[in-house]
C-alpha positions as CSV (number, residue, x, y, z in Angstrom):
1,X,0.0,0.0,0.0
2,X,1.0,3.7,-0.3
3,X,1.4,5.2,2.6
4,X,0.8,9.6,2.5
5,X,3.4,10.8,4.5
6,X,2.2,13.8,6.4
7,X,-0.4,13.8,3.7
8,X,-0.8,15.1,0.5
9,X,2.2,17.5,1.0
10,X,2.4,18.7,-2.4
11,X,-1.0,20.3,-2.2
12,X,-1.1,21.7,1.5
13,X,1.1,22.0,4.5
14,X,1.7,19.1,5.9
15,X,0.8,17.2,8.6
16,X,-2.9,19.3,8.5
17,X,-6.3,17.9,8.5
18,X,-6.2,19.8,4.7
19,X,-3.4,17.3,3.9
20,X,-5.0,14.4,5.4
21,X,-8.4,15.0,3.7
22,X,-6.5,15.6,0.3
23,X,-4.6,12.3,0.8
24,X,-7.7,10.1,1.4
25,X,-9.5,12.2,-1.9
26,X,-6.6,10.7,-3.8
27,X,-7.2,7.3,-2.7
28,X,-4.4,7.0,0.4
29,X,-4.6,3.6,2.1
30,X,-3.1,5.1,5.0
31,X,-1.2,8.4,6.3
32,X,1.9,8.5,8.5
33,X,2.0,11.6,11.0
34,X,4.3,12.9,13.3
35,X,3.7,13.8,16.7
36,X,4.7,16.2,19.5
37,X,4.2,17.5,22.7
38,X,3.4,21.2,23.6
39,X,3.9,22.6,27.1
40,X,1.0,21.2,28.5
41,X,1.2,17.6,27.4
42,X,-1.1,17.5,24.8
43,X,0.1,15.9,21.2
44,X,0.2,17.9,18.2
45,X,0.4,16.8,14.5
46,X,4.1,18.5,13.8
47,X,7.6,17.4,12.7
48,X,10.9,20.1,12.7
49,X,13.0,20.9,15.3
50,X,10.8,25.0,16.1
51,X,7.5,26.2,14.9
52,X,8.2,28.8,12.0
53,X,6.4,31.6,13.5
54,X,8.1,35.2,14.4
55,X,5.4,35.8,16.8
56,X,6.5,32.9,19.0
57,X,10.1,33.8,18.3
58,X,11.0,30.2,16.5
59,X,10.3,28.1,20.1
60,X,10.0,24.5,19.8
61,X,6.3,23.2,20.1
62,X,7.4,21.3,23.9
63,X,7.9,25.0,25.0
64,X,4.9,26.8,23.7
65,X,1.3,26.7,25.4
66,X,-1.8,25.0,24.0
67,X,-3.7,28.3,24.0
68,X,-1.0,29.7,21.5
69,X,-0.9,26.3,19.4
70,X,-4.4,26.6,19.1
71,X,-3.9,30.0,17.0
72,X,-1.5,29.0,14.1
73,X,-2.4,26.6,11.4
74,X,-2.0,23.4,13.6
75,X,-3.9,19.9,13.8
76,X,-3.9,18.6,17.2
77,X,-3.5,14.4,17.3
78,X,-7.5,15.1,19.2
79,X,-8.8,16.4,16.1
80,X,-7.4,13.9,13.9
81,X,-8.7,11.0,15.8
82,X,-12.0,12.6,15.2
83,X,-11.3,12.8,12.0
84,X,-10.2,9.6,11.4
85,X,-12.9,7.7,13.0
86,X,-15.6,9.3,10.1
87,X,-13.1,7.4,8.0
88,X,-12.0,4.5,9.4
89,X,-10.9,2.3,6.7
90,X,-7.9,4.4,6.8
91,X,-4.6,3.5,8.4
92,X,-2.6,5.7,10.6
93,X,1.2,5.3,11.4
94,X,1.8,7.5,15.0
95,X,5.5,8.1,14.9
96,X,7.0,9.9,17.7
97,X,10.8,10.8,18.0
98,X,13.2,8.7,20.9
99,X,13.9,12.5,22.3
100,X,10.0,13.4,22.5
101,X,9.1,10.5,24.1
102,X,11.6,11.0,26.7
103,X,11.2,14.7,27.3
104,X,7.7,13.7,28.4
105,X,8.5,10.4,29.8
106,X,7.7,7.4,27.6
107,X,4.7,5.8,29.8
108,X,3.4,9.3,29.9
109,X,3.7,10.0,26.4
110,X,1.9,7.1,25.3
111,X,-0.9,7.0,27.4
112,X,-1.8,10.7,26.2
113,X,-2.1,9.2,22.4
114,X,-4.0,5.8,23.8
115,X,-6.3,8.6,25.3
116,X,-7.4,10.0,22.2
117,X,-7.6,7.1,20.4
118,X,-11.1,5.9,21.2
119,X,-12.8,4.8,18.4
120,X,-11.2,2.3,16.1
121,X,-7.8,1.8,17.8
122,X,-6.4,-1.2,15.3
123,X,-6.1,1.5,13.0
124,X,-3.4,3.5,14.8
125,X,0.5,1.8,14.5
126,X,2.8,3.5,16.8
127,X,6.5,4.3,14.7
128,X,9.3,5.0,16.9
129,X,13.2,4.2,16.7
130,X,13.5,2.9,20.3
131,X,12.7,-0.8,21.1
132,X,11.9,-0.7,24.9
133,X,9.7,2.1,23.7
134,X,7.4,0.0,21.3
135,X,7.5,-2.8,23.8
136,X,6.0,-0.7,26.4
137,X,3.5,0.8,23.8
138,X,2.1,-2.8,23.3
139,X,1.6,-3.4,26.9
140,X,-0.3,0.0,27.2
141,X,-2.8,-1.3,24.3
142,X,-1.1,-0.5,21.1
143,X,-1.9,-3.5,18.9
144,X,0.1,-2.7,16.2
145,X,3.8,-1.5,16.0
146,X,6.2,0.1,14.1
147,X,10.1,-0.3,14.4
148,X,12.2,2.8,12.4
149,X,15.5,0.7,11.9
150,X,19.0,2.5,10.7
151,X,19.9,-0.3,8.5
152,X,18.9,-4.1,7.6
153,X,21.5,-5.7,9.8
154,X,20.3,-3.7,12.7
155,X,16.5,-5.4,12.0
156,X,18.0,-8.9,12.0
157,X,19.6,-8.6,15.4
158,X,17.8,-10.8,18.7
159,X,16.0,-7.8,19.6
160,X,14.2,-6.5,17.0
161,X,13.2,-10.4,16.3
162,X,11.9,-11.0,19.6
163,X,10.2,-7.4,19.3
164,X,8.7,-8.8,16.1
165,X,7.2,-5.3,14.8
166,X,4.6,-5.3,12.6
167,X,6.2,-3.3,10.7
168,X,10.0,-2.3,9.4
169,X,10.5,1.6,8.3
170,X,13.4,1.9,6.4
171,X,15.3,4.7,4.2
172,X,15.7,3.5,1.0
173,X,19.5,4.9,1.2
174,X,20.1,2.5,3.7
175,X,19.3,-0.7,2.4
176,X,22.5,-2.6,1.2
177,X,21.7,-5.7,0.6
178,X,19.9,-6.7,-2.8
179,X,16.6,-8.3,-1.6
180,X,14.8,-7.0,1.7
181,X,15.1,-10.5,4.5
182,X,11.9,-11.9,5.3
183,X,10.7,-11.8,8.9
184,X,7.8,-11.6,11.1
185,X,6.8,-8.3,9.7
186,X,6.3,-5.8,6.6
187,X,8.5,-3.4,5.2
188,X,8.1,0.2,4.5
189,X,10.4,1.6,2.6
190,X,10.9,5.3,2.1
191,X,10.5,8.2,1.1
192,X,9.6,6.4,-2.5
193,X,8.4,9.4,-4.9
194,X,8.3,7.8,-8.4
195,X,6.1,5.1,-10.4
196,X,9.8,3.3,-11.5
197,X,11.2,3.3,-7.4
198,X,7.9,1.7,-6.3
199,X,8.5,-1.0,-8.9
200,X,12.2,-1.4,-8.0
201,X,11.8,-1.7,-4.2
202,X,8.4,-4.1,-4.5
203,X,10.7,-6.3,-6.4
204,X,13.5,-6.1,-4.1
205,X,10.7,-7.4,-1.5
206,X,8.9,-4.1,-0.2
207,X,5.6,-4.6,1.0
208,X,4.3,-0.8,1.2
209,X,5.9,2.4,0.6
210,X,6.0,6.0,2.0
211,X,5.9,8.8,-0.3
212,X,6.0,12.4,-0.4
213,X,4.5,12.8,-3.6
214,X,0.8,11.1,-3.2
215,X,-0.7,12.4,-6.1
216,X,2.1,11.4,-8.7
217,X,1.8,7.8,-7.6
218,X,-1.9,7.6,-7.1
219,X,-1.8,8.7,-10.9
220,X,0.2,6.5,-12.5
221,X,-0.9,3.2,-14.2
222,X,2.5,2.0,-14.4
223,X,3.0,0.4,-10.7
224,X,-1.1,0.1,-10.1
225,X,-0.6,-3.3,-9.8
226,X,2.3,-2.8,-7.3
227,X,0.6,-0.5,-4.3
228,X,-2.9,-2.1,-5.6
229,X,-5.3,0.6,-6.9
């Protein structure tokens, strides 16, 4: 499947309910946001290091206040679980950085997403880099998880096999092996932006792919038969 990456990105800013509702027009199987915290501990649909607005003087969104968030052009994660339960054949992939889980603490963190999630909750996969994180996510009720690994021999080691994600997330720049090792789990490989790369990386055993660039892919007949249209 194609996965929207922050939604349909080429259209509107990302990570915005605009974005999301553009990338399930096109056809999107499932989108792939990015998550932070603001002052008060409520999650945000955001990825970048500060928020780029002069009136907040460039903070990051951990040190700005929910009453100011709730000004600029932002999609908290409540309003997208609203969202997403008037359309929940859709597929959500929660991904939260290692250093934003543990600026909140990680039980903490994670039980604020569980917390909005509560319609429809096989349809959210948390994505983080850190195993003991994911581990933990599972015992707090996430179903499904999502492992972001630095390379293939790092998703072959005990751990991640005994983790057993669901899913692999993968940088296509960092695969350097010629076919994609089978496991307990589906990879994702990104960010794939053309009809040709979806081809090359489904035959080089890639079950789904993240793109930037929805509406190029959802357009061309090419590599329907590979993501499925």
């Amino acid at each position: 499947m194609l996965i929207a990456h922050l939604g349909d990105k080429i259209h509107h800013p990302e990570n915005t309910l605009a974005a999301f509702e553009a990338a399930h027009g096109l056809g999107a199987c499932a989108i792939a946001t990015e998550v932070q915290f603001s002052k008060d501990g409520t999650p945000w649909c955001f990825c970048g290091a500060q928020l780029p607005q002069p009136e907040l003087g460039d903070q990051p969104l951990h040190k700005v206040r929910d009453r100011d968030l709730k000004a600029l052009p932002l999609c908290s994660f409540g309003q997208l679980t609203d969202w997403a339960n008037r359309h929940r054949h859709l597929e959500w992939f929660v991904e939260v950085s290692t250093a934003t889980l543990q600026r909140l603490s990680t039980e903490k963190a994670i039980k604020s997403l569980k917390r909005e999630i509560l319609v429809n909750p096989d349809a959210f996969v948390l994505l983080t880099d850190d195993i003991r994180s994911l581990r933990l996510g599972r015992s707090l009720g996430f179903d499904q998880v999502a492992l972001r690994a630095p390379n293939v021999a790092r998703c072959l080691s005990a751990e991640v096999v005994t983790l057993a994600p669901d899913y692999l997330f993968i940088e296509q720049s960092a695969v350097d092996c010629q076919e994609l090792p089978p496991g307990p789990w589906q990879w994702v490989v990104q960010e794939i932006n053309t009809a040709q790369g979806a081809i090359h990386w489904h035959h080089r055993g890639a079950h789904h792919f993240l793109t930037g660039n929805l509406p190029l892919l959802m357009r061309s007949r090419e590599a329907s038969n590979v993501y499925g249209i």
